[in-house]
C-alpha positions as CSV (number, residue, x, y, z in Angstrom):
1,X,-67.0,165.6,-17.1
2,X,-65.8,167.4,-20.3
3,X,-67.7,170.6,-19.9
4,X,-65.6,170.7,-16.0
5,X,-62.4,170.7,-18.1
6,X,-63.5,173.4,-20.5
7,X,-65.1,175.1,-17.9
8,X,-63.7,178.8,-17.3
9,X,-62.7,178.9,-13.9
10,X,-60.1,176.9,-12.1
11,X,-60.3,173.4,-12.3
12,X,-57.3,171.6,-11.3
13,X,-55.9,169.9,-8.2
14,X,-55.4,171.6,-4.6
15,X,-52.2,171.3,-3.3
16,X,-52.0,171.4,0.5
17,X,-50.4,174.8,2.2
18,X,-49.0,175.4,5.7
19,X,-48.5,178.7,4.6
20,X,-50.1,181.2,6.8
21,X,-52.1,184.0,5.3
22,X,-50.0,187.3,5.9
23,X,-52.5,189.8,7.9
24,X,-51.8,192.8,6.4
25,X,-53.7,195.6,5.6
26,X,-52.2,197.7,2.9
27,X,-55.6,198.7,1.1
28,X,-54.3,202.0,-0.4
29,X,-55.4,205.6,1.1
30,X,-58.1,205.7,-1.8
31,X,-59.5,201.8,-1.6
32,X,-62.4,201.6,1.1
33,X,-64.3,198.6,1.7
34,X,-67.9,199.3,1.5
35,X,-69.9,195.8,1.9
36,X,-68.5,192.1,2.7
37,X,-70.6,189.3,2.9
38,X,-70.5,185.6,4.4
39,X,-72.9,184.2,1.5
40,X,-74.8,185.8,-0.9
41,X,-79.2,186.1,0.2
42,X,-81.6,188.2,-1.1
43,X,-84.3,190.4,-0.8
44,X,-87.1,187.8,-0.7
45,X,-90.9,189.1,-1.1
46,X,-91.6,186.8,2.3
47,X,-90.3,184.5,4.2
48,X,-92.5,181.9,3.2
49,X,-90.6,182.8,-0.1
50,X,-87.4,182.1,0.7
51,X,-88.1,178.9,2.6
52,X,-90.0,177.9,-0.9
53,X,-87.2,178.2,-2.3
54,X,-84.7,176.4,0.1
55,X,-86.9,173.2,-0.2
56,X,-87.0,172.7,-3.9
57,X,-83.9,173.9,-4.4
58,X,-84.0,177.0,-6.2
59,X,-81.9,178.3,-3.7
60,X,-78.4,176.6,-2.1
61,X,-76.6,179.5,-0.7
62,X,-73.1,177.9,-1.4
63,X,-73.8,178.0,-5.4
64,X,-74.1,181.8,-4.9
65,X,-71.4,184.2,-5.4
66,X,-70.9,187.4,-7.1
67,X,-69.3,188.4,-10.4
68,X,-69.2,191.8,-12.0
69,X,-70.0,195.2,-10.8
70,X,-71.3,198.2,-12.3
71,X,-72.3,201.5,-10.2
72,X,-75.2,204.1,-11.8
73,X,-76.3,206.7,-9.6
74,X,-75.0,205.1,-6.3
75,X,-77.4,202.1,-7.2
76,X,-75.0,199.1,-7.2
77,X,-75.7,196.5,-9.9
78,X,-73.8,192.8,-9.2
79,X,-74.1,189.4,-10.9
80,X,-74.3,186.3,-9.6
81,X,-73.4,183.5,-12.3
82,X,-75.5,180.6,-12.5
83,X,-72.9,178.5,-12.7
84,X,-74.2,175.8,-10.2
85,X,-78.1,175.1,-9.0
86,X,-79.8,177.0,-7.1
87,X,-79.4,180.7,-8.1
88,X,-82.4,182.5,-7.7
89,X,-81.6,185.9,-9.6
90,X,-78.6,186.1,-12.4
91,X,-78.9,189.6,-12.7
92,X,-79.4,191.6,-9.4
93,X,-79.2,195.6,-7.3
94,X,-77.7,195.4,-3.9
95,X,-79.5,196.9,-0.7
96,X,-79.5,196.8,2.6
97,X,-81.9,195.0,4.8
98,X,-82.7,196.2,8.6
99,X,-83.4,194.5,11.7
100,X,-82.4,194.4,15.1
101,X,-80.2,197.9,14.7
102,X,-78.2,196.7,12.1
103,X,-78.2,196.7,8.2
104,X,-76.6,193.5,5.9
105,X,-76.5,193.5,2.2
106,X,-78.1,191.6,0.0
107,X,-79.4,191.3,-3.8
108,X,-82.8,192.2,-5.0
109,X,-83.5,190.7,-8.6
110,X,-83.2,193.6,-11.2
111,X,-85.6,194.2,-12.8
112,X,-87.5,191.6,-11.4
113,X,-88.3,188.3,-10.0
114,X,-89.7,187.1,-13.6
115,X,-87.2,188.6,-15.4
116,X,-84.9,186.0,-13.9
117,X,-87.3,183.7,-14.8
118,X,-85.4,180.3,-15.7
119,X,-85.9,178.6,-18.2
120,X,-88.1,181.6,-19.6
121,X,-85.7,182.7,-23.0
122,X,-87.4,185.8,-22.6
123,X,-85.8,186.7,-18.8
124,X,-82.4,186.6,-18.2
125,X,-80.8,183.3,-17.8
126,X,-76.9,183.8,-17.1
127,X,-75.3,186.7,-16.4
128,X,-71.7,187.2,-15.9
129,X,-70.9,190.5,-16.8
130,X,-72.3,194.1,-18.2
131,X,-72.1,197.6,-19.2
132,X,-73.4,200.9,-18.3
133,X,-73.2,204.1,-20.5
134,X,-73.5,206.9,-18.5
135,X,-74.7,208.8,-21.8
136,X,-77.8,207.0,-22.3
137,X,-78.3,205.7,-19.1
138,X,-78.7,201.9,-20.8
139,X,-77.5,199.0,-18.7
140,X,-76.2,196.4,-21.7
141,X,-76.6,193.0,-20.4
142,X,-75.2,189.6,-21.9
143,X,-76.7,186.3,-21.2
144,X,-74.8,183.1,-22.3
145,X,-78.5,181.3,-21.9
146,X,-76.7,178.4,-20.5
147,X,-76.8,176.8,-16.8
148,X,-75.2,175.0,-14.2
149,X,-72.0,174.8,-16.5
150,X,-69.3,174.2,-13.7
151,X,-71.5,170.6,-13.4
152,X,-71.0,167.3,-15.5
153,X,-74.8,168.2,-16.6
154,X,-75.3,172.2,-17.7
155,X,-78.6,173.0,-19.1
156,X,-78.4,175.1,-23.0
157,X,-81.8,176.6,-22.4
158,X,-81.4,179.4,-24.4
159,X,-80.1,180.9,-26.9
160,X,-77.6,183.9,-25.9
161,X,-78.3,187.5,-26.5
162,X,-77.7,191.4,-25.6
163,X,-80.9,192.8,-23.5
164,X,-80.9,196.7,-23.0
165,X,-82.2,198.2,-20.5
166,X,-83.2,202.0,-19.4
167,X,-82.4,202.2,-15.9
168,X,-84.1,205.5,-15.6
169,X,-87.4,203.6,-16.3
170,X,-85.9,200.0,-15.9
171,X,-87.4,199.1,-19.0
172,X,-86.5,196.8,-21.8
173,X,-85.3,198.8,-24.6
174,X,-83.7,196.5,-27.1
175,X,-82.4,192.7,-27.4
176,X,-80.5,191.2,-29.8
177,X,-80.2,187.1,-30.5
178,X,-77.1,185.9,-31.1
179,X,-77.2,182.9,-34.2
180,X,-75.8,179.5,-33.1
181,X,-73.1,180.2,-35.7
182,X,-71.3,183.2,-33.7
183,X,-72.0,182.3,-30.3
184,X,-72.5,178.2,-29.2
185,X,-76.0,177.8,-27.3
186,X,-74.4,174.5,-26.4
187,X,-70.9,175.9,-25.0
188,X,-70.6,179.3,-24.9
189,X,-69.1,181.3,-22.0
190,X,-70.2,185.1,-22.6
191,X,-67.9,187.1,-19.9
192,X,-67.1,190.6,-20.7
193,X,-68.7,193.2,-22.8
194,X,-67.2,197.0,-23.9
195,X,-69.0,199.5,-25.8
196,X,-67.3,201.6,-28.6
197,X,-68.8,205.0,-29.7
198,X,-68.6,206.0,-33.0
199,X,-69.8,209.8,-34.5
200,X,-71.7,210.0,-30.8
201,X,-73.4,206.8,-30.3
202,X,-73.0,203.6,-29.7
203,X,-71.7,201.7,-32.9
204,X,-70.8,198.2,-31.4
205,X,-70.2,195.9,-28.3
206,X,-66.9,193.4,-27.8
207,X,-67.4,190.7,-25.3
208,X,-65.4,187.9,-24.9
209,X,-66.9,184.4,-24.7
210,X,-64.1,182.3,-22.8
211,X,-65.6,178.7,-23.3
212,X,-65.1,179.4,-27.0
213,X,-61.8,181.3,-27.2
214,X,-63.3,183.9,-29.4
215,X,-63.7,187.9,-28.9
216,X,-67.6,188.3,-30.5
217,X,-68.9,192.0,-32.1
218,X,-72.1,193.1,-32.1
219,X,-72.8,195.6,-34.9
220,X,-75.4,197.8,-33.4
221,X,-76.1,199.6,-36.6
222,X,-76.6,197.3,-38.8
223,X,-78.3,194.4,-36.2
224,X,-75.6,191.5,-37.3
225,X,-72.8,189.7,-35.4
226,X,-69.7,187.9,-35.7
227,X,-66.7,186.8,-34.2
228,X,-62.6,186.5,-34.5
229,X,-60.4,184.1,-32.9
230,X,-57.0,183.7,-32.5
231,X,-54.1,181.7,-30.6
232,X,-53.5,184.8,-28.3
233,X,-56.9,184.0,-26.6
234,X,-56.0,180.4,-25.7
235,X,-54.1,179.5,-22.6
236,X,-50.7,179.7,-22.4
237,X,-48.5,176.7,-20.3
238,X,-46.7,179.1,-18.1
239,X,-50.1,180.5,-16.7
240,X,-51.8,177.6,-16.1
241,X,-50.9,177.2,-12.4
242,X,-52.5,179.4,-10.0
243,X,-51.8,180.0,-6.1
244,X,-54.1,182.4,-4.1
245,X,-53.4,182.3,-0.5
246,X,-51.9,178.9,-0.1
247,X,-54.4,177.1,-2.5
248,X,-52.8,176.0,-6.0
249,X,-54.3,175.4,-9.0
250,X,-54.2,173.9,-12.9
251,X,-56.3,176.3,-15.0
252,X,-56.8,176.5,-18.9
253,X,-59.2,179.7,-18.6
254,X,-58.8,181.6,-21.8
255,X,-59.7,184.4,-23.1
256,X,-61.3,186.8,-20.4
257,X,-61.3,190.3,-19.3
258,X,-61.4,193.1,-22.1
259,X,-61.2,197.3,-21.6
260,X,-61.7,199.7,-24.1
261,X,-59.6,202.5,-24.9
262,X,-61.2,206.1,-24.0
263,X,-60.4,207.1,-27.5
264,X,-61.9,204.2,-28.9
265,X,-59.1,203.5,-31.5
266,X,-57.8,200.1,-29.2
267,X,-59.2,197.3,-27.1
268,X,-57.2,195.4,-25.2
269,X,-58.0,191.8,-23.5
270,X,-55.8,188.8,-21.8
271,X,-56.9,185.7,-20.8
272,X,-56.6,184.3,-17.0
273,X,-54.3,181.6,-17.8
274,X,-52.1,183.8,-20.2
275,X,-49.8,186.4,-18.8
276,X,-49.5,188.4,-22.2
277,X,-51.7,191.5,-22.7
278,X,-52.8,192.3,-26.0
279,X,-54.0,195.2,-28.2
280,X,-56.2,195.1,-31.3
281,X,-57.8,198.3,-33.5
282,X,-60.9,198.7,-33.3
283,X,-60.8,199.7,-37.3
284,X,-60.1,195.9,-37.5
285,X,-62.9,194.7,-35.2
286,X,-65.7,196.9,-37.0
287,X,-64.7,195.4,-40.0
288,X,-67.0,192.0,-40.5
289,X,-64.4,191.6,-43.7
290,X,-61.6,191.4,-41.6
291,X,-59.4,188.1,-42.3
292,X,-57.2,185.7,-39.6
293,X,-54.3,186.7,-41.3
294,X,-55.6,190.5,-40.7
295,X,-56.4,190.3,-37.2
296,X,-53.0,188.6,-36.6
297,X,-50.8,191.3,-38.7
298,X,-52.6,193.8,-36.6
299,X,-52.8,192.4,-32.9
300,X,-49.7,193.7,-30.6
301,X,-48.6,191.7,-27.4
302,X,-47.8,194.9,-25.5
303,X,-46.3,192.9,-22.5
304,X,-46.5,190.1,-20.1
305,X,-47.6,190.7,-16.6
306,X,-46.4,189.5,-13.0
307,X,-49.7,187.4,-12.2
308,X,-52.7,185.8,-13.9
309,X,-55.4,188.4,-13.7
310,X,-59.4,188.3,-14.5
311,X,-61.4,191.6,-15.4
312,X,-60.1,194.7,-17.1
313,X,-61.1,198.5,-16.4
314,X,-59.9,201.6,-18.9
315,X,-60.4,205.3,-17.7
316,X,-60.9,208.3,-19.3
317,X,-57.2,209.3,-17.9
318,X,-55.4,206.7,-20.1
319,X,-55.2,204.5,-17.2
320,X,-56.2,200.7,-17.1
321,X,-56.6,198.7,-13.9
322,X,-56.6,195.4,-13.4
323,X,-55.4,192.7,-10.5
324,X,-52.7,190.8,-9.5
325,X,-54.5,187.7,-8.7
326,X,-51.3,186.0,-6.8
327,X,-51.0,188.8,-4.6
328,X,-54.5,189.6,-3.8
329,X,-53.7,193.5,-5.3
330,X,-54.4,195.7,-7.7
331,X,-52.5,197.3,-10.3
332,X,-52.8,200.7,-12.3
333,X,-50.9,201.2,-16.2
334,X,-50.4,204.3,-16.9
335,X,-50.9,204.0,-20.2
336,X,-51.1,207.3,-20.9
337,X,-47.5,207.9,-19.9
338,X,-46.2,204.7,-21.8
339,X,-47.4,206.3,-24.9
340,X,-45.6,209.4,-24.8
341,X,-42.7,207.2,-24.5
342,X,-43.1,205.1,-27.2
343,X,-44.4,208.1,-29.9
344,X,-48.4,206.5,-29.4
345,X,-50.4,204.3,-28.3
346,X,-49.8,202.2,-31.3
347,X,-46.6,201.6,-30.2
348,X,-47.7,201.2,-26.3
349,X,-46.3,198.8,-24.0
350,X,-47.0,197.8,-20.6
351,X,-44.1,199.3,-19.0
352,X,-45.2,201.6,-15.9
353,X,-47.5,199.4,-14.0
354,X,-47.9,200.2,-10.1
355,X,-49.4,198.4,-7.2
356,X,-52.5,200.7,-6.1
357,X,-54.5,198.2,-3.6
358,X,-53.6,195.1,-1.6
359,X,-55.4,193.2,1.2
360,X,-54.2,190.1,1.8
361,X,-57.6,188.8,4.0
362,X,-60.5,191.0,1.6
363,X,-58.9,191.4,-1.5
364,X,-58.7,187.9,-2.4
365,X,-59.4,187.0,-5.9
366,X,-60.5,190.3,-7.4
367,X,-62.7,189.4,-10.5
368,X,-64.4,192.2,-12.3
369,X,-64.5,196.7,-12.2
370,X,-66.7,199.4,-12.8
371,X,-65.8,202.9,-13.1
372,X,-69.3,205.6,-12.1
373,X,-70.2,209.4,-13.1
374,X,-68.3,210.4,-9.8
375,X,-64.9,209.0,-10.7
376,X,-65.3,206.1,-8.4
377,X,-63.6,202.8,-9.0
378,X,-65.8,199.8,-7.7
379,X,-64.4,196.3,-8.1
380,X,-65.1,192.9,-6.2
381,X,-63.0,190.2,-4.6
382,X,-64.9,187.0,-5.0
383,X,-62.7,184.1,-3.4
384,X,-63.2,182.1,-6.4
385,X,-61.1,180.0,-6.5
386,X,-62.3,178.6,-3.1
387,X,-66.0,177.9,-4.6
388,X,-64.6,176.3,-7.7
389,X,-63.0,174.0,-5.1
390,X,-66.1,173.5,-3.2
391,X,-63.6,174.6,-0.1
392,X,-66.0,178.0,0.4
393,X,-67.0,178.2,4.1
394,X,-70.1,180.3,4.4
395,X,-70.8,179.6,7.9
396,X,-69.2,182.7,9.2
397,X,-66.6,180.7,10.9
398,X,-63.8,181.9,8.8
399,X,-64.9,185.4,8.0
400,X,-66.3,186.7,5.3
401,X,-66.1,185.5,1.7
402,X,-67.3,188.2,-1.0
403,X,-66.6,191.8,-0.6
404,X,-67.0,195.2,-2.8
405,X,-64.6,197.8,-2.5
406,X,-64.3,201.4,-3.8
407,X,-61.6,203.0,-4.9
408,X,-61.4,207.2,-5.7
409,X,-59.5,207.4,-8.8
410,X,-57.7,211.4,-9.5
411,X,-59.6,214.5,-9.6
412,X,-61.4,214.6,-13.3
413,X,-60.9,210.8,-14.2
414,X,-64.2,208.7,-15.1
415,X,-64.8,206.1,-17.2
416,X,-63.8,205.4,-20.7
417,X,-67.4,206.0,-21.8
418,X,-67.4,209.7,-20.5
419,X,-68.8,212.2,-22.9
420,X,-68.4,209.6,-25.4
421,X,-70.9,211.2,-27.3
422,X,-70.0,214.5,-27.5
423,X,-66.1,213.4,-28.2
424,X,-66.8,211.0,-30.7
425,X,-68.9,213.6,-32.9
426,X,-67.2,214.6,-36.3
C-alpha cells in the first residue's frame, strides 16, 4: 500500500460533485484538435495477436493511457506509462488505421515490438517522458525500469537508463545506466528530461525523478551522473488538493515538469502539488561539486501560480507554457517581457502569464508538450486523474477520454533547442 501513497499521481479521496461540466469551447484561434481517442489500441501485427494478448493479459485497455508527446517530422511519438498491467508498448509512434471509410489512431511500438520487450533490461521498460533535438535528429529516452507502480505490488526489473536513438535510421545510438546510488531501481519515478547545449553540442540532460524528490544530471561528456535535492521539490500543503471537473483530490506529487531556458543559462521546474515555480543556473547543475547550501543560495522562487500544473514547455521566443490543471487551460509566460522588466532573467518573475487555450470537455487534464521544426506546439490532455480513480469510462458512452492538440505558436518561434548548435558555439 506504501508505494500507492508515494506514487506520483493523484491518490486521495473523491469527493462527490453535482457540478455540471461547463460546455464551452474556447480552444484559442491557434489550438486545433488533431486526434482524440476512447482507449488507447494499437497497431497489432494480426489479430490473432491482439486477442493473444487480451487473454494473458498483456493487454487491458483501461491500464492504457498516454503521457508525453514529442513531434519530428510530422511523425508523432507518445508514451504510454506502464503504470498498471497490461501495457503492451511503453514507448510508441501514432498512426492511423483504415477500414470501413474511416481512419482511428492508434500506437505502433517504436522501434519495435522487442524493444518494448518486458522484462528484457535491454528494451525499454517504462517510459514517461522524452526529448528530441532537432539538431541531431536523436530521440533521448528515459526509462525508470520499474512497473506496475500505481499497484500495491510494482515490479523493479531494471535498472533505469538514457537510450538514444537516431530516428533517421531508428537505431540505438547510445545508453547510459544510471547507478542505484543516483537513481533508486527500487522507487524511482523518472518523468521529464531537458537537454542543455554547451559550445554546440549536447553537454548534459536534467530530468526530474518525482518518486524521489530529486532533479538527476546526466554529464554527457564525461559518462557520469548525479543528483541534487531540495525542499522546493517536495509538496507543498496548499497544493495538495486537486479539483478537475467536479472530481477532488489529495495529492503529494512532487517534483515534476522541468523547461529549459533557450539560452541555456536557467532551468526552471515545479512540482504538481506545489504552486511555486522555480529557477536554478545551469552553472550550478553542471557543477558535480555543487553543495545543498549552493543549490539553495542559488535557486529563485520566481512566483506562485493560479493552479497545480504538470509538464513544462520553453521556446526559443522566451516564452514557457504550461497548464492550468483546475481550469482545463493553458497558459503562456512571457518571460521574455518579464525580464526586460526586472533588468534579466536573473531577476525574472512570473508576472505576465495569459490564458492561450481552454476546453472545458477535451482539454481536461493537460500533462505533457512538445514544441517541432515548424513552430508547432503539441501537448495532450490525458484525463488523469479519472484513471488514477479507476472512474475512466472507455466504452464510448461518455465521449472520448485522451486527446492531442496542436497549437501554432508566432511566426519564427520553435523550440528551445533550435540552432542550439550553432548558438551555443564560442
Amino acid at each position: 500500500m506504501k508505494h500507492i501513497l508515494f506514487a506520483l499521481f493523484f491518490m486521495g479521496l473523491v469527493q462527490s460533485s453535482n457540478q455540471q461540466l461547463s460546455k464551452r469551447w474556447d480552444n484559442g484561434k491557434r489550438a486545433k484538435l488533431e486526434y482524440q481517442m476512447t482507449k488507447i489500441d494499437y497497431d497489432w501485427p494480426s489479430e490473432t495477436t491482439r486477442q493473444d494478448f487480451i487473454n494473458n493479459k498483456s493487454y487491458i485497455a483501461v491500464n492504457n493511457i498516454i503521457s508525453a508527446i514529442k513531434v519530428w517530422r510530422r511523425k508523432i511519438f507518445i508514451t504510454v506509462p506502464r503504470w498498471r498491467p497490461g501495457v503492451p508498448a511503453s514507448l510508441n509512434r501514432l498512426v492511423s488505421k483504415y477500414g470501413r471509410g474511416q481512419s482511428k489512431p492508434v500506437l505502433r511500438p517504436f522501434p519495435s515490438w522487442k524493444a518494448n520487450k518486458i522484462g528484457d533490461c535491454s528494451a525499454l521498460q517504462y517510459i514517461q517522458s522524452m526529448e528530441i533535438d532537432p539538431n541531431t535528429n536523436y530521440m533521448w529516452v528515459i526509462d525508470a525500469g520499474r512497473l506496475d507502480i500505481f499497484t500495491d505490488n510494482p515490479r523493479n526489473l531494471c535498472p533505469a537508463k538514457i537510450v538514444i536513438y537516431d530516428l533517421q535510421t531508428e537505431r540505438e545510438v547510445d545508453r547510459y545506466i544510471f547507478p542505484n546510488s543516483v537513481v533508486s531501481r527500487s522507487s524511482n519515478f523518472l518523468n521529464d528530461i531537458v537537454l542543455d547545449y554547451v559550445n554546440g553540442s549536447v553537454g548534459y540532460a536534467y530530468m526530474t525523478d518525482t518518486f524521489d524528490s530529486k532533479l538527476i544530471v546526466f554529464d554527457y561528456v564525461k559518462r557520469i551522473s548525479y543528483f541534487f535535492s531540495h525542499k522546493s521539490m517536495l509538496s507543498e500543503e496548499e497544493g495538495r488538493s486537486l479539483t478537475v471537473n467536479g472530481l477532488t483530490m489529495t495529492i503529494s506529487v512532487t517534483i515534476n515538469g522541468i523547461a529549459m531556458a533557450s539560452d541555456f543559462q536557467y532551468v526552471y521546474f515545479t512540482s504538481v502539488a506545489n504552486f511555486n515555480t522555480y529557477q536554478i543556473p545551469t552553472s550550478l547543475l553542471r557543477n558535480k561539486s555543487s553543495t545543498a547550501q549552493n543549490f539553495d543560495a542559488s535557486l529563485r522562487n520566481i512566483g506562485r501560480r493560479k493552479s497545480q500544473t504538470a509538464g513544462l514547455v520553453y521556446s526559443s521566443k522566451n516564452n514557457m507554457y504550461f497548464a492550468s490543471l483546475t481550469t482545463n487551460a493553458v497558459l503562456q509566460w512571457d518571460a521574455g517581457m518579464d525580464a526586460e522588466f526586472a533588468g534579466g532573467f536573473g531577476n525574472v518573475s512570473l508576472r505576465s502569464v495569459r490564458q492561450i487555450a481552454r476546453n472545458d470537455v477535451k482539454m481536461v487534464f493537460v500533462d505533457t508538450f512538445g514544441i517541432d521544426e515548424y513552430g508547432d506546439m503539441w501537448f495532450t490532455a490525458t484525463k488523469s486523474h479519472e484513471y488514477i480513480l479507476n472512474v475512466i469510462d472507455i466504452s464510448g458512452k461518455k465521449g472520448t477520454n485522451f486527446h492531442i492538440w496542436r497549437y501554432n505558436l508566432q511566426p519564427g518561434e520553435k523550440s528551445y533547442l533550435y540552432n542550439a548548435n550553432r548558438r551555443t558555439r564560442f
